[in-house]
N, C-alpha and C positions, 0 to 999 in steps of 0.2 A: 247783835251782829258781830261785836268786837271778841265778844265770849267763841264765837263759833269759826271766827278764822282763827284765832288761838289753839282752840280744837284741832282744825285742820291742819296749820303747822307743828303739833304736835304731835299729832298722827303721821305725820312724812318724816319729821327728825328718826322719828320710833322707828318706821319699815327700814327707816336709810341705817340704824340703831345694827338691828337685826343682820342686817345683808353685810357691814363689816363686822359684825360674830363669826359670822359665816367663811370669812375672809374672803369674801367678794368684793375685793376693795374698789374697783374700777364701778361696779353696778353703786353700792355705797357712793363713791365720792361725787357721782353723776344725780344721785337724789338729795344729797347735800346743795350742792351745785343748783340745782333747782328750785330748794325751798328758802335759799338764802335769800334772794332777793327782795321777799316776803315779808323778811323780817324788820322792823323801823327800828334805826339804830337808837332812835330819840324818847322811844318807846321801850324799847327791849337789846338794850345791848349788851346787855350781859348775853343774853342766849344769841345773838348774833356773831360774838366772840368765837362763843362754843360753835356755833357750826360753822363757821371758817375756819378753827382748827381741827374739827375732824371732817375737811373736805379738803384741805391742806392735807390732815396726815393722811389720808386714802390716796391722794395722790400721789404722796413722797413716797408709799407703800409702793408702788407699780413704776416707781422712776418717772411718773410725769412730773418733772419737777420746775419750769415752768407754771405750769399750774399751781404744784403744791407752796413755790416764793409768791406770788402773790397773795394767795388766801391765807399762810402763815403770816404775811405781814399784816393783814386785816387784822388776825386774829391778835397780836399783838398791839396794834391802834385801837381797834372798840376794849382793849385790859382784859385781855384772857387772863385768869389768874395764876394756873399752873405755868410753875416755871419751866417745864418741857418744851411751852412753846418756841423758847428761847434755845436748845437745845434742837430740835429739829427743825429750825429756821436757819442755823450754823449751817449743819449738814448740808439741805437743801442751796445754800447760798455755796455752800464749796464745792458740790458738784457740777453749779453752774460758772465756776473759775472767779467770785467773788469774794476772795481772798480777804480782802478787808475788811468788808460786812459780815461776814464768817467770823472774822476775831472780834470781834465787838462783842456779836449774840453769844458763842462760846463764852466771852469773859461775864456776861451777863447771867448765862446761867451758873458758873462757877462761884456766883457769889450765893448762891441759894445752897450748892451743892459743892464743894471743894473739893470732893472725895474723889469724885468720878473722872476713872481713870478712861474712857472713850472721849469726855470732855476735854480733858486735859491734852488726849493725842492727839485731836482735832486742833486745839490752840497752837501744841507748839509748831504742829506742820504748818496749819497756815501762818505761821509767825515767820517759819523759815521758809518758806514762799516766797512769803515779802522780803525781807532781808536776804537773803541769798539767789543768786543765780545757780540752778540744779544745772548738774557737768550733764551734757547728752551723752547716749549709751552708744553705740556702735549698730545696735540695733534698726533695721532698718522694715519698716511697717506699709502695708497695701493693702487697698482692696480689692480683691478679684471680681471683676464682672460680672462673669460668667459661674461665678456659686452663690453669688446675691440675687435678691429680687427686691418690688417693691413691698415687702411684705417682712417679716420679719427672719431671722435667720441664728442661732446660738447653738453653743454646746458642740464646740465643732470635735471628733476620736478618730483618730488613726486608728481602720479597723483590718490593718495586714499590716506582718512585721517588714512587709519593704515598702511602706508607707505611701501605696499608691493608690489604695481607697480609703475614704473618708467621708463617714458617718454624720448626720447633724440634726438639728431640729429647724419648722419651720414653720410658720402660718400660711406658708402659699397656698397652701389645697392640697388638698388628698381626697380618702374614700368620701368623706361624708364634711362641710362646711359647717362648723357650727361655731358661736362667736362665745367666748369666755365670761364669766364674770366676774373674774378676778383680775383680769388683764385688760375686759374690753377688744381685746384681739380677736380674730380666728384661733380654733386649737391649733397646738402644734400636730406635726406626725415627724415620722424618723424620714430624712431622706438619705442619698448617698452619691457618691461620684467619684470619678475611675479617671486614672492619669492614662491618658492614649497612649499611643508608639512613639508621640511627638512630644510624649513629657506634657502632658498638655491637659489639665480638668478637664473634663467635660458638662455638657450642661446634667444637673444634678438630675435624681428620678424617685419614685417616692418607693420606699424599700415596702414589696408587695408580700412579704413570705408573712403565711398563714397566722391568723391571730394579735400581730403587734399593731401593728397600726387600725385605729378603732374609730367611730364619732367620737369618742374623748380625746385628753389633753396627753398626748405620752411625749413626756421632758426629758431631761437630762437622762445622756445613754454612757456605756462603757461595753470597754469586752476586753474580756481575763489576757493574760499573758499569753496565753497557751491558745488564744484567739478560737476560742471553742464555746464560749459562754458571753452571752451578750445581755447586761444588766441596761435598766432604764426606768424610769418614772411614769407613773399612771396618777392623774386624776380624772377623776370616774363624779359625772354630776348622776343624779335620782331625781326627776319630777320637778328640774330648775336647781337644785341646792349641791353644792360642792361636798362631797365625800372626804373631801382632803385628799393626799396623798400618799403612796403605796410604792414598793418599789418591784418589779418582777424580772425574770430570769428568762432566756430562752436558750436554748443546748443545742448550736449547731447538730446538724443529721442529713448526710447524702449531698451535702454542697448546700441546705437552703437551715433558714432559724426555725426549733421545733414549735409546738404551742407554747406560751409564754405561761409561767405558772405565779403567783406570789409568792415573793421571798419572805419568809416568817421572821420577822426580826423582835419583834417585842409581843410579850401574850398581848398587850392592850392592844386589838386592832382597831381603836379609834384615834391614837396617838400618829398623826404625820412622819412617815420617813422619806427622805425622797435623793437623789444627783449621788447617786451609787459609784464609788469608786473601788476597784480590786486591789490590791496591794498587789505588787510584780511579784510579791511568792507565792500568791495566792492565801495565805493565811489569813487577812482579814479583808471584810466590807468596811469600808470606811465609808460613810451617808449622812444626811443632814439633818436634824429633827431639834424643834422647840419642847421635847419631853422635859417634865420636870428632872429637876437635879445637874441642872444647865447652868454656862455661866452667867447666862443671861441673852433675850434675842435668839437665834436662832444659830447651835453648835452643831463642829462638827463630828460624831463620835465615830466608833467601829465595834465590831463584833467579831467576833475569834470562831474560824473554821472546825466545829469537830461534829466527824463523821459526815454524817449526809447533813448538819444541822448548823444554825448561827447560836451562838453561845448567849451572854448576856451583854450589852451596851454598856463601852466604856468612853466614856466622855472623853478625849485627846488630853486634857489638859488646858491653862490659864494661856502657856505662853503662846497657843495660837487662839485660844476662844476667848472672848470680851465680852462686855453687857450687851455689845451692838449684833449683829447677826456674822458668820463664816458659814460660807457656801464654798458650792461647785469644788469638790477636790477630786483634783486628779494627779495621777506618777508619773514622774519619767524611770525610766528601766534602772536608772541606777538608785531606784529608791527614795528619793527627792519627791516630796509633796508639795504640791500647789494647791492655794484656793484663794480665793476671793474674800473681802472683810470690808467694811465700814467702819470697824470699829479699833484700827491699828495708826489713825492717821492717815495719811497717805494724800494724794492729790487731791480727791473729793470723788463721793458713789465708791461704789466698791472698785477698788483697786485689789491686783494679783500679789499675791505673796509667794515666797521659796521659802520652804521649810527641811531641814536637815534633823536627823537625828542627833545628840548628842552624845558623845563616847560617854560609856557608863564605867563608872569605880568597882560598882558594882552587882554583877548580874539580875542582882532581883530586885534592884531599884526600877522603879516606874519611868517609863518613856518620859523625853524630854525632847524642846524643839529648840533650834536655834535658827529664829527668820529673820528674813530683809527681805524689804518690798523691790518690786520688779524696776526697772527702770523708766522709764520715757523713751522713748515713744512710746512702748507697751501699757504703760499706763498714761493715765488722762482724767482731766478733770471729771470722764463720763463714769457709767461702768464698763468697767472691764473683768471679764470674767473667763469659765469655760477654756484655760488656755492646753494644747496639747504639743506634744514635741514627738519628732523626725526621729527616734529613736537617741543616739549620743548625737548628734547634728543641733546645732542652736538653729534651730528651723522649726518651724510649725502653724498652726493656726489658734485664734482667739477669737473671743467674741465680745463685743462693746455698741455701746448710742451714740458713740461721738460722732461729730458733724451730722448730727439726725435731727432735723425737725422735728419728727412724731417721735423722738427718743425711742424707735426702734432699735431692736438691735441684728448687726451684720456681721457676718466674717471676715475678719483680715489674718493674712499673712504675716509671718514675720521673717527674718533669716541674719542672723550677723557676717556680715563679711567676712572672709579671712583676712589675717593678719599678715602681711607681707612685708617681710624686710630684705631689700635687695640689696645687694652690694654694685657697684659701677664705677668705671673709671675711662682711663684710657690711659695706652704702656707707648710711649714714647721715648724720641732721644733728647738729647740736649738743642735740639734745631727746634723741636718742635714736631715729627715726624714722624707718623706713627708707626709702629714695629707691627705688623702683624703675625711673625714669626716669633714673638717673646711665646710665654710661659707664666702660668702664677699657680706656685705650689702652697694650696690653703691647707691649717690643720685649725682644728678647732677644740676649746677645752672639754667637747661634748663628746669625744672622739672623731669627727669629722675631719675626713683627707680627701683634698682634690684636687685636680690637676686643671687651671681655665686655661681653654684658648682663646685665643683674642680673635674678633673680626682681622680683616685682610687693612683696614684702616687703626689697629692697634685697640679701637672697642671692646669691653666687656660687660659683660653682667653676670651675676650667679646670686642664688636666693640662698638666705641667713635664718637663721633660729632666735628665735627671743632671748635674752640671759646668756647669754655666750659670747666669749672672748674668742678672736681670731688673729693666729699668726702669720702675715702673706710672704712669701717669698717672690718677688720679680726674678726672671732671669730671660736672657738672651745671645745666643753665640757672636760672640764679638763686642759683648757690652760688661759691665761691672753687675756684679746682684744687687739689689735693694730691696730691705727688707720694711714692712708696712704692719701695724697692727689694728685692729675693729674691734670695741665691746658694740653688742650690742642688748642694750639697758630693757628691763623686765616694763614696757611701755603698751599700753593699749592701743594701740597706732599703728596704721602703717608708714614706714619709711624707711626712706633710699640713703645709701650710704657711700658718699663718693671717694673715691682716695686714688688718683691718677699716681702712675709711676715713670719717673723722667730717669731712664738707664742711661748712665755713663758709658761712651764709647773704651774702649782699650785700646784704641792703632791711636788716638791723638789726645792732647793737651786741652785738657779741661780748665776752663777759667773759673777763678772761682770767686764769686759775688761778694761784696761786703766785707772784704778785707781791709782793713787801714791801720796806718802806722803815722804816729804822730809825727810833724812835720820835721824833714830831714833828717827822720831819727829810723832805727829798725825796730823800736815798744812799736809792739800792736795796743790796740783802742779796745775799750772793754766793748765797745758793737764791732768787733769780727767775731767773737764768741760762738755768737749762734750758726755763723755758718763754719768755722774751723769747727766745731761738738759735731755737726753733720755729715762731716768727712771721719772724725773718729766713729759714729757707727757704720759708714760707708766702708773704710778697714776694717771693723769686727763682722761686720756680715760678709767680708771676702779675705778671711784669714790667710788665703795661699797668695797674695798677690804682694808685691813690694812697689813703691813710688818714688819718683823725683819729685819735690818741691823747688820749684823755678818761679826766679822773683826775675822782673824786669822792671825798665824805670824809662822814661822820654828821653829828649835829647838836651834837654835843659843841662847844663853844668859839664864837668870835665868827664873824659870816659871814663878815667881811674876813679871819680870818686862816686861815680853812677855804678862802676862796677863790683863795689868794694860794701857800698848800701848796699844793692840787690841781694849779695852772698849773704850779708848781714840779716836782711829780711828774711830770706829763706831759711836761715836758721833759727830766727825765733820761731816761724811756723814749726820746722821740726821739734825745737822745744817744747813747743806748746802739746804738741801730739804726746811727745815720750813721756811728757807729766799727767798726761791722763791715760796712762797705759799701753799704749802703742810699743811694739819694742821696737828700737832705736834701730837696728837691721833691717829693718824693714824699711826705713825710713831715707833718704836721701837730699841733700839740699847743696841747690846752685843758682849762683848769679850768674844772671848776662848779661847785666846792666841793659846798653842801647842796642846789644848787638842782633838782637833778632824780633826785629818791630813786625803788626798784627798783618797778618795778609788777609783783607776784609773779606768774608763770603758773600752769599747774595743777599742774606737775610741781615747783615751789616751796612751794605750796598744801598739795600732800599732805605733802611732805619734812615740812615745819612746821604742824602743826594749827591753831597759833594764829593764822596766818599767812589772808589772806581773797583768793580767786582776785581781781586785777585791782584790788585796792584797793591803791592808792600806799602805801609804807612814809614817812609825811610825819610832821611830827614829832606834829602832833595823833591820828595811828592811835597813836604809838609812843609817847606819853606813859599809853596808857590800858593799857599792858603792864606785866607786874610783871619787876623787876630784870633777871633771867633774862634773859627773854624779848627786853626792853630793849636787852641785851648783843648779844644773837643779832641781832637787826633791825638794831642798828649796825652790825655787822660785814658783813651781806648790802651797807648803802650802801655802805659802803667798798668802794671797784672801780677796778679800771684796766679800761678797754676802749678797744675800735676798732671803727673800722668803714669801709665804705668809700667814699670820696666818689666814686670815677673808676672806670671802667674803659676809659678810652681814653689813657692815659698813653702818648705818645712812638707812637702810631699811625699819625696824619696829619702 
């Protein structure tokens, strides 16, 4: 009896054996799945090992990977003995955001295997996972409703250059319903969908023209530059069994797609080619196939256009192919390659990669790549694959399983925001009040000249360039110029740049802040500095104008010696000026001692209660205030100011 269930488990390992040869992994990992429970660990664990790893790896094969971490971790507890286990148990733990248990099994198989450069990618991403916090990208990712279903959805091409139809694969249903054996799925078919008048997908439809869509599996699609030739994938079953895959052509004709023909790429037509991509010259097919003379896993190569025919298959190259698998490539129009890999590191599952050319030394050197993997949001712990672009626009579509229960896969959207740097202010007086009638004359080191107006409140705004330096000029009839400067820094960000401008009147006497002189002396204090340097560029940004410097003092002490300081003070401020270039003509200084105390306005008035709009601070107001107050009114006389006598200095 023991002899003949033996038998019979070993006739089920067998058919389940066969069906992933076949690469029916999904039909496979479902007869695995079934005959395991069969098996007594106590009895036979060695073969219980084995078919939980390959009901694990049929899983991991079709991204059910849920499924494939548990029965990899069986197969690892009952002592599967190849170290592989260890190895796509990482994998599978990194697609499902297990970061940690991911570096462990990598470190695990790395002791069997040192060498392995997929292994090693795998560690050190998930090492820097852990340890580092990834900066987010600008990129900003959705799902559209209205081009998903509950069913599967990938492989999304912009198929018109004003990018308002779009091409895709799907298992909703089409002509004929038939369920896969390598996915378990429904076949795919090609669908499509068209932006309305309102900018607006609509709901998708299954593309009807003659011949392409079939009871079979037709996958990943493309179409040429010249949007006349529409490539795509066919797996063709025969009496249950998977043919593999093929890739064919269809040549636009009268507005609809002709009969689709096979594309001949390799004499072996039992060898898989399949996710056909055109190069924007049209010179080569670039496609995916496990042929020998790979780097391993499943590469991506291309084939060179002559005459009506494809040449021979040249494998890309190491720096984008690995021992792991590279799928799905597709172009953006400036020549930039995208695809998909497991075997680069990355988040976990296949993540999107950007691939550039590298400048060659020399003409008949062999192509070269120089990648970086996509960002976050675009990538994810899931797969992410299939992605296509809005023409130069960082805009487009992708396809991925994340947040999928059944590790479906869906369309989303992507789009980067623009980058906006604004500039903002407000042109005011010395009250506080704003000029609506100023002026700000902009130049920029990128050649940019402009002239803002301000709101009727003295407001502005005007938009800025990344990397560029700006010179502002303030001005207003009846005010002083002021001049302002903005870099604005080579930053991925948006932002605002505020720089308000406070114009000096020309009809009156400007106080000016933070002036001081050591006690009973005319030396200035090294803090008036900052604001006496801001009156010397206030003079170079208004070269035709000349000033009085007027010092005044309280009523504290005799007049003769209040008047005699004041003259004193006003001429170290002139000092101070002609020592940092100001010419001395220009320049003017007087004392008035006591004799011309503050006549408070209203915005002095309210500041101090006690204080009465337009009544001079003389000493008969300030004798009738107590101590305090006394203090405070003394301190308002004390003043340096300016003002200005000329504005036609060195004119005529």
């Amino acid at each position: 009896m023991l002899a003949l269930v033996s038998c019979s488990i070993n006739a089920r390992i067998s058919k389940a054996d066969k069906k992933f040869a076949l690469g029916e992994y999904y039909r496979a990992g479902e007869m695995y799945r079934s005959v395991y429970p069969s098996i007594s660990a106590s009895k036979n664990r060695k073969q219980k090992a084995e078919v939980a790893y390959k009901m694990g790896n049929s899983y991991r094969l079709i991204k059910s990977n849920k499924r494939a971490e548990t029965a990899l971790k069986n197969a690892i507890r009952y002592g599967y003995k190849d170290s592989i286990v260890y190895y796509h148990y990482a994998e599978v733990l990194r697609s499902n955001g297990k970061y940690d248990l991911a570096l462990k099994n990598y470190d695990a198989y790395l002791k069997s295997y040192p060498h392995s450069e997929v292994a090693l990618a795998g560690y050190v991403w998930c090492d820097s996972l852990l340890s580092t916090k990834q900066a987010a990208s600008r990129y900003v990712v959705e799902q559209p409703k209205i081009l998903n279903s509950k069913y599967a959805e990938f492989c999304p091409v912009f198929a018109s250059n004003t990018h308002d139809l779009l091409y895709f694969n799907s298992t909703r249903g089409g002509k004929k319903v038939k369920t896969s054996q390598i996915t378990g799925q429904r076949n795919n078919d090609i669908f499509f969908s068209r932006v309305n008048v309102k900018g607006e997908w609509q709901e998708p439809e299954l593309l009807d023209d003659e011949g392409i869509n079939t009871e079979f599996d037709e996958g990943a699609c493309a179409i040429s530059a010249d949007g006349q030739t529409l490539y795509y994938t066919l797996s063709k079953q025969v009496k249950g069994e998977t043919l593999g895959t093929a890739i064919y052509a269809s040549v636009r004709s009268g507005g609809a797609w002709s009969e689709p023909k096979q594309v001949k790429l390799l004499k072996d037509s039992t060898i898989s080619v399949a996710h056909p991509a055109p190069s924007p010259d049209g010179r080569y097919l670039y496609y995916v196939s496990d042929m020998p003379g790979g780097k391993g896993g499943k590469d991506i190569w291309r084939s060179e256009k002559v005459g009506e025919e494809w040449g021979e298959p040249e494998n890309i190259g190491a720096t984008i192919n690995t021992e792991a698998d590279e799928m799905f490539p597709s172009f953006r129009e400036d020549g930039r390659l995208y695809f998909s890999s497991d075997g680069h590191g990355g988040f976990g599952g296949l993540d999107i990669y950007e691939a550039k050319l590298a400048p060659k030394a020399n003409p008949n050197e062999a192509d070269s790549w120089v990648v970086r993997i996509m960002p976050t949001p675009i990538n994810s712990a899931s797969d992410d694959f299939g992605i296509t672009f809005a023409g130069a626009e960082n805009r487009g579509f992708f396809s991925s399983n994340r947040k999928n229960k059944k590790f479906y896969d869906h369309l989303f959207s992507f789009y980067q925001p623009e980058l906006v740097y604004l500039l903002s202010g407000q042109i005011i007086d010395d009250k506080g009040e704003g000029l609506g009638d100023a002026r700000i004359k902009l130049v920029g080191n990128d050649g940019t000249i402009a002239t803002i107006s301000p709101k009727k409140d003295g407001t502005y705004s005007y938009p800025l360039k990344r990397n560029t330096k700006y010179v502002m000029m303030g001005a207003c009839r009846g005010f002083l110029n002021k001049k302002e400067t903005i870099e604005v820094p080579d930053i991925e960000e948006s932002k605002t740049f505020s720089v308000p401008f406070t114009l000096t009147s020309i009809s009156k006497p400007v106080k000016m802040e933070n002036i001081f002189y050591k006690f009973g002396s005319a030396e200035l204090t090294p803090e008036s500095s900052k604001e006496l340097d801001a009156l010397v560029v206030l003079l170079n940004d208004n070269p035709n104008i000349t000033i009085e410097i007027g010092a005044h003092t309280d009523y504290v002490g005799s007049d003769e010696a209040n008047m005699q300081l004041s003259k004193e003070r006003a001429q170290s401020v002139v000092n101070y000026l002609t020592a940092k270039g100001i010419e001395a003509e220009r320049l003017t200084a007087n004392g008035y001692g006591k004799t011309v105390p503050v006549v408070p306005d209203r915005a002095l008035a309210t500041k101090y209660r006690f204080l009465r709009y337009n009544v001079p601070l003389d000493q008969n107001f300030i004798s009738k205030l107590n101590s305090e107050q006394q203090e405070i009114a003394n301190q308002i006389n004390r003043r340096t100011e300016f003002k200005v006598l000329k504005t036609t200095y060195n004119m005529f």
